[in-house]
C-alpha positions as CSV (number, residue, x, y, z in Angstrom):
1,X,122.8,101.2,104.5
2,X,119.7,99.5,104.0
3,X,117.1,99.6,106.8
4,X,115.1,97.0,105.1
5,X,113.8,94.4,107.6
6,X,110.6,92.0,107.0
7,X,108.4,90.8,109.9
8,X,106.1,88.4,110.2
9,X,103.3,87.1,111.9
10,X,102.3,84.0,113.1
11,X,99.7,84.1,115.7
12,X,98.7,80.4,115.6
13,X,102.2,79.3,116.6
14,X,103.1,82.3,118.9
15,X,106.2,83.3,116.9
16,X,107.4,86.3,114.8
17,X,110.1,86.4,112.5
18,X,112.7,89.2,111.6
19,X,114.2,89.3,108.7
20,X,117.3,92.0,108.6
21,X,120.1,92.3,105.3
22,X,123.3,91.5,106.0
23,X,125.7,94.6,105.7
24,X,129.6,94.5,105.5
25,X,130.9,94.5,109.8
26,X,131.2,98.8,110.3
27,X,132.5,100.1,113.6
28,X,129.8,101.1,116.5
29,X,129.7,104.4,117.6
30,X,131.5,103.3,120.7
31,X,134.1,101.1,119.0
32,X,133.0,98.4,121.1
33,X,131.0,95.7,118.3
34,X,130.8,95.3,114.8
35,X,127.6,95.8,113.1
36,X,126.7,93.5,111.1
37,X,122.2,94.0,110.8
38,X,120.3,96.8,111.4
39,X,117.3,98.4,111.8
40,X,119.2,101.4,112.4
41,X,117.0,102.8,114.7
42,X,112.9,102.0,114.9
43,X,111.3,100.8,111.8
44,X,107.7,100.6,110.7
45,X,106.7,97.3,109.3
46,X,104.2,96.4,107.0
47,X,103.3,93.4,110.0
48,X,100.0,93.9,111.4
49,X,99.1,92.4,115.0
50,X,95.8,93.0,116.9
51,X,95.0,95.5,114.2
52,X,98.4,97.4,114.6
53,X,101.3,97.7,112.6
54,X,104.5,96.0,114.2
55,X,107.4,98.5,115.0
56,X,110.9,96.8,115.2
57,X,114.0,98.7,117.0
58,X,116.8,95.7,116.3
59,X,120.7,95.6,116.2
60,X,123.1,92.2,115.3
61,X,126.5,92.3,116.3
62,X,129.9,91.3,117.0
63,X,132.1,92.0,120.0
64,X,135.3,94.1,118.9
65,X,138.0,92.7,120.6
C-alpha cells in the first residue's frame, strides 16, 4: 500500500490540495467501509506553510453495505 500523498499550497487563494493514490477497495478494520485512499495514518509532506511542514492524517471511503 502506498502512503504516497502530495499537498499543496496556495496561500493567495486560501486552498490546499491533497493528492492520495488510488488503491484497489480493501475491507476496514471494522468491516464497515471500503478503503479506497489513504494516508494510512499521519504523513509528513514535503508542503511548507508559515515555515512548517504540512502533516496530513486522511482516509477516502465507501460505505459497506
Amino acid at each position: 500500500m502506498s502512503k504516497e500523498v502530495k499537498v499543496t499550497v496556495d496561500e493567495k487563494k486560501k486552498e490546499l490540495t491533497i493528492v492520495l493514490q488510488l488503491v484497489p477497495p480493501q475491507v476496514s478494520k471494522s468491516g464497515k467501509s471500503l478503503t479506497i485512499a489513504s494516508t494510512f495514518g499521519n504523513a509528513q509532506t514535503d508542503a511548507v506553510l508559515n515555515g512548517k511542514r504540512i502533516v496530513i492524517g486522511c482516509n477516502a471511503y465507501i460505505k459497506n453495505n
